[in-house]
C-alpha positions as CSV (number, residue, x, y, z in Angstrom):
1,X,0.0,0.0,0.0
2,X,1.5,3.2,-1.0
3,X,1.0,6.4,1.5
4,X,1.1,9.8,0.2
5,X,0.5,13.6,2.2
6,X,-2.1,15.6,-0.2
7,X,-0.7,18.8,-0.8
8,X,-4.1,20.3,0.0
9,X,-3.1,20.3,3.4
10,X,-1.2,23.5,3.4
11,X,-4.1,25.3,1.7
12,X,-3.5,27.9,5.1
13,X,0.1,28.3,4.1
14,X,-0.1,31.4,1.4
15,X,-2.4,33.1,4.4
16,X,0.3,32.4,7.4
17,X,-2.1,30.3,8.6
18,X,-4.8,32.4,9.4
19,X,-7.8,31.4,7.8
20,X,-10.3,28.1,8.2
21,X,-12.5,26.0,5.4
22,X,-15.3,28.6,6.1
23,X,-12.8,30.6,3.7
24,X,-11.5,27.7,1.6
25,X,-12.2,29.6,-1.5
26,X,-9.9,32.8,-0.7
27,X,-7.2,31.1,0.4
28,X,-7.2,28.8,-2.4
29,X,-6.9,31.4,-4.3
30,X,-3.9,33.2,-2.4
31,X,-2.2,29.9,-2.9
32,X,-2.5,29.9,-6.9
33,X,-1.5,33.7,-6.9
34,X,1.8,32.8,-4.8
35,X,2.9,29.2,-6.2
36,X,6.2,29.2,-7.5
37,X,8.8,26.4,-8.0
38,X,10.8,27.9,-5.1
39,X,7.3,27.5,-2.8
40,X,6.8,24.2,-4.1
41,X,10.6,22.8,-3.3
42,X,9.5,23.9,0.1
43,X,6.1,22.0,0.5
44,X,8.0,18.7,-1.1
45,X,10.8,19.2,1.2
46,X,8.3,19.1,4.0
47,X,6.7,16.2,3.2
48,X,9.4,14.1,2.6
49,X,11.1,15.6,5.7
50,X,7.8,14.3,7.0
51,X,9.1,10.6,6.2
52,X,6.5,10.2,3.8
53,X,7.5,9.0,-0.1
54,X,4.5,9.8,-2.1
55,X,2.6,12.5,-2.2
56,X,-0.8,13.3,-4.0
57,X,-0.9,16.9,-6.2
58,X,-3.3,19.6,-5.1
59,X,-3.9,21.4,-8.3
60,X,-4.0,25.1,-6.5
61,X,0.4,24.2,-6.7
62,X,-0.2,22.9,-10.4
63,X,-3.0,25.4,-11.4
64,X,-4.4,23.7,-15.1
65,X,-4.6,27.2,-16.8
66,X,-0.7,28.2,-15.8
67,X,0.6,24.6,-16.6
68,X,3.2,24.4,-19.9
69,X,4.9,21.5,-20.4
70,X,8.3,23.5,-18.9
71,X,6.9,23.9,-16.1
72,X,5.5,20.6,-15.3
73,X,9.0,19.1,-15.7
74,X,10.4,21.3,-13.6
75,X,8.0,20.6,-10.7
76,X,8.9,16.8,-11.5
77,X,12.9,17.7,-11.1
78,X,11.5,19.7,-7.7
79,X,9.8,16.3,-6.3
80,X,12.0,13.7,-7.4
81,X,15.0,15.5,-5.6
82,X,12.9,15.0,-2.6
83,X,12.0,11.2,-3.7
84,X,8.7,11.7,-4.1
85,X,6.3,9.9,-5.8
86,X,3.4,11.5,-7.1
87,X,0.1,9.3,-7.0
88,X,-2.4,11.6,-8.2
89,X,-4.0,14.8,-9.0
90,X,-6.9,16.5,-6.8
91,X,-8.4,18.7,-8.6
92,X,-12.1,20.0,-9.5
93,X,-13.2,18.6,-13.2
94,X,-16.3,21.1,-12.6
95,X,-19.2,20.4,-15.1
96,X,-17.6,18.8,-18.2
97,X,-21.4,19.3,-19.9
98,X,-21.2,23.2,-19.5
99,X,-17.5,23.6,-19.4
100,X,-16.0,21.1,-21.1
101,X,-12.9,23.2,-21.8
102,X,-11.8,23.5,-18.0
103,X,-12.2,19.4,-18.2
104,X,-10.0,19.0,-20.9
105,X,-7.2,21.7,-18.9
106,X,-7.5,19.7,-16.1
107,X,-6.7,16.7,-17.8
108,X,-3.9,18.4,-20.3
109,X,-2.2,19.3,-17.1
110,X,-2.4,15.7,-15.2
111,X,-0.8,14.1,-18.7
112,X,1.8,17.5,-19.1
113,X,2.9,15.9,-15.4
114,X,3.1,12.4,-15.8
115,X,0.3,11.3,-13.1
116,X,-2.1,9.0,-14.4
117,X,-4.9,9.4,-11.5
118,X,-7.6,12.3,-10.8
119,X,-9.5,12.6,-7.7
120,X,-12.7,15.2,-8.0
121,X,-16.6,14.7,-7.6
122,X,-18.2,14.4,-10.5
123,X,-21.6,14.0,-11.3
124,X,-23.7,11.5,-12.9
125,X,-24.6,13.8,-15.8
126,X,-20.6,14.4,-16.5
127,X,-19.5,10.8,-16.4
128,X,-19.9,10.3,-19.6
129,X,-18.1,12.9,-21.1
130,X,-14.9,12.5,-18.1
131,X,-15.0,8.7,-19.7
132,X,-14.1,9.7,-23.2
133,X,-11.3,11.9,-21.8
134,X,-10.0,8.9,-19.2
135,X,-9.9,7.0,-22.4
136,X,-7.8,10.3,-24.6
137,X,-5.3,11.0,-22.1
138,X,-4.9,7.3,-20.3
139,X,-6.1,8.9,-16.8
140,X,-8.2,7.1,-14.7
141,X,-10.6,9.1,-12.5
142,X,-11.2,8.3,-8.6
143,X,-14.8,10.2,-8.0
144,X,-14.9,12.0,-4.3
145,X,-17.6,12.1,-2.0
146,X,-18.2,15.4,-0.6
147,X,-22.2,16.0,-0.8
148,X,-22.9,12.8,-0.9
149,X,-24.5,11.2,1.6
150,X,-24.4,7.8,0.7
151,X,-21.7,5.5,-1.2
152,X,-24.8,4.5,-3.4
153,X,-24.5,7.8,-4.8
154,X,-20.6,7.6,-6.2
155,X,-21.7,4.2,-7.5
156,X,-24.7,5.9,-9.8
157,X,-22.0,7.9,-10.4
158,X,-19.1,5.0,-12.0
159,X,-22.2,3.1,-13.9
160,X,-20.7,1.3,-16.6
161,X,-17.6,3.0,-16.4
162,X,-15.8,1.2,-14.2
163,X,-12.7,0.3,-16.4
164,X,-11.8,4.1,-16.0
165,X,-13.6,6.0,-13.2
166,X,-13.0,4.2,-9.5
167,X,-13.6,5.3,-6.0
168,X,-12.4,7.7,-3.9
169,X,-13.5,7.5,-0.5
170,X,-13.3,10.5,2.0
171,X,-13.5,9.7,5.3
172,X,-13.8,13.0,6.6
173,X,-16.5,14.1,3.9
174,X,-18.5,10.9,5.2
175,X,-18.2,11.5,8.7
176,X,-19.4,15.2,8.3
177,X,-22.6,13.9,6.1
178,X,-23.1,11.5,8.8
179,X,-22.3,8.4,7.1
180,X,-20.1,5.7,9.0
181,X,-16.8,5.7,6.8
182,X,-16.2,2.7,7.1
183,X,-18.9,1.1,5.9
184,X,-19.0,3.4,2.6
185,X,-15.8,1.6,2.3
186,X,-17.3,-2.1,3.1
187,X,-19.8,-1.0,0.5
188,X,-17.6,0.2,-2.3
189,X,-15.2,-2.5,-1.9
190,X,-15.5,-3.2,-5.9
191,X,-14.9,0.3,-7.2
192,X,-12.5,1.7,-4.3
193,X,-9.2,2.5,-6.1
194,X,-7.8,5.4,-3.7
195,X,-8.9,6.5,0.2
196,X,-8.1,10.0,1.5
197,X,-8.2,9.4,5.1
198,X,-9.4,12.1,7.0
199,X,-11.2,12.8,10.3
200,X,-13.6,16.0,11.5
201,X,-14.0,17.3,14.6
202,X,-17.7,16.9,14.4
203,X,-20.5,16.1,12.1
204,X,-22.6,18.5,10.7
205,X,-19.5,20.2,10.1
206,X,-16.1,20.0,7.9
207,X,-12.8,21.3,10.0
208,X,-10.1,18.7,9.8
209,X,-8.7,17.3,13.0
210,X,-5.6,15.1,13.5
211,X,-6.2,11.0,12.6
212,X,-8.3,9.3,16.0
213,X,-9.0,13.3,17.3
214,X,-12.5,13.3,15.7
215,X,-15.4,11.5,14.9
216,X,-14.9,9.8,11.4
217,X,-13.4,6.3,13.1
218,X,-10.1,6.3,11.8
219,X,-9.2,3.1,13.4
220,X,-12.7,1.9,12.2
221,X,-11.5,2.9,8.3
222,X,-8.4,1.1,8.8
223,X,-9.6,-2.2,10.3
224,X,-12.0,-2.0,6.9
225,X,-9.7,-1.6,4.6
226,X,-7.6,-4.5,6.0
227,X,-11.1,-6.5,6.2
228,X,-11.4,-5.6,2.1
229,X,-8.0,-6.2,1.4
230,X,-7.1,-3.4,-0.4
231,X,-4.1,-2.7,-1.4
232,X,-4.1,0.7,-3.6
233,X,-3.2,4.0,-2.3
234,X,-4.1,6.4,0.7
235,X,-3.6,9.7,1.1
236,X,-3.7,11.6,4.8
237,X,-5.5,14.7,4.5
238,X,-5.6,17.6,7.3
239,X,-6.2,20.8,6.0
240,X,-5.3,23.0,8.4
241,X,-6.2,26.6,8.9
242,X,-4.8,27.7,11.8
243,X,-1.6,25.5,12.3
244,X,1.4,23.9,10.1
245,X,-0.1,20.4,9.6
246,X,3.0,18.8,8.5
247,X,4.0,16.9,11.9
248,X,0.2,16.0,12.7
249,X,0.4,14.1,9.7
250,X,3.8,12.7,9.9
251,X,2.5,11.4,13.2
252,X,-0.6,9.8,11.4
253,X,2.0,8.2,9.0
254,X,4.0,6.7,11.9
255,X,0.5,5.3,13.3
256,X,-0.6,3.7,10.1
257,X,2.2,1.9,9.2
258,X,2.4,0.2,12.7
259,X,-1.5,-0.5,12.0
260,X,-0.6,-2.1,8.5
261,X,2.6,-3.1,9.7
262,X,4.1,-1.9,6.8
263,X,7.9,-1.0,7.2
264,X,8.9,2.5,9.3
């Protein structure tokens, strides 16, 4: 099992860590107006420093309408001096029907950098038109539960096009709709092809704790993907608003690989 650090997780950096989800937009957007390959040297170093060897890609630090294929080999010189591997792409495909163009960035980017995964929500009404592109580019797409309320839902969602579009499951997302995580991932034990393991202080709500400090049933998630046997990647999410995140989650690394007893 491979376990990456989504770079979404310093989505508070740009702001000196002053902001929260409640302003996830804006800061998003302070990220995109300060990336640079010297910025993004410093996130990789910080994950690897972290003791962690993959990582998955936030788009805000590989923004689809800046990427040229320059750049995207100089980010790959940037994370494979730091031994990174990069597992995937989060990014938002938005509404391929209406705005098929910011699709087809999204994807040009992903291929421009090598990574042959995408992890957004998408809805039933776009899955058809994401599965031509899967099938253009050779990118497979992991669909995200954040509305959702059900894992019923993101299987609607994969129909018949389960040879390209997979799982994604959120913990955190599924925790804060009130869904017990790990059962969505009992249920989608067929289509599950990545996990980003999060918890939440509370449901009802979406603010990112530290792995066991909420009420998504971390331990829960891992005792059912062990139960499942999976074997594909994870990625530990925390976005955090208010504080670094980095050694909350390299504490949450250390803790899952004694779980999986995987190798320190």
């Amino acid at each position: 099992m491979k376990i990456a650090m989504i770079s979404a997780n310093y989505f508070g950096r740009a702001t000196g860590y002053r902001t929260s989800m409640d302003e996830w937009g804006a800061a998003e957007r302070r990220v995109i107006e300060r990336a640079s390959l010297e910025e993004f040297d410093r996130i990789c170093g910080d994950i690897a420093g972290a003791g962690f060897r993959h990582m998955e890609l936030w788009m805000a630090h590989a923004f689809p309408k800046f990427m040229t294929p320059f750049l995207a080999e100089e980010m790959k010189a940037v994370w494979e001096r730091h031994e990174l591997e990069v597992i995937g792409y989060s990014c938002s495909l938005g509404d391929p029907v209406k705005w098929p163009r910011w699709t087809r960035l999204c994807f040009e980017a992903c291929h421009m950098l090598g990574i042959k995964q995408i992890a957004s929500g998408l809805s039933p009404e776009g899955a058809s038109a994401v599965y031509g592109l899967c099938q253009e580019y050779g990118i497979r797409v992991v669909v995200e539960n954040h509305p959702e309320k059900h894992p019923e839902e993101i299987q609607r969602v994969i129909g018949d096009y389960g040879d390209w579009l997979g799982a994604c499951v959120d913990t955190g997302w599924f925790a804060t709709q009130g869904f017990p995580a790990p059962e969505a991932i009992r249920q989608l034990k067929g289509q599950l092809m990545h996990v980003h393991l999060k918890d939440v202080r509370e449901q009802g709500t979406h603010h990112s704790v530290p792995l066991r400090q909420g009420v998504a049933d971390i331990a829960g998630c891992v005792d059912a993907l062990r139960e499942i046997g999976y074997e594909g990647t994870v990625s530990i999410e925390q976005e955090s608003g208010d504080h670094d995140p980095t050694e909350d989650c390299a504490e949450g690394l250390r803790w899952l690989k004694q779980e999986l007893e995987l190798e320190p």
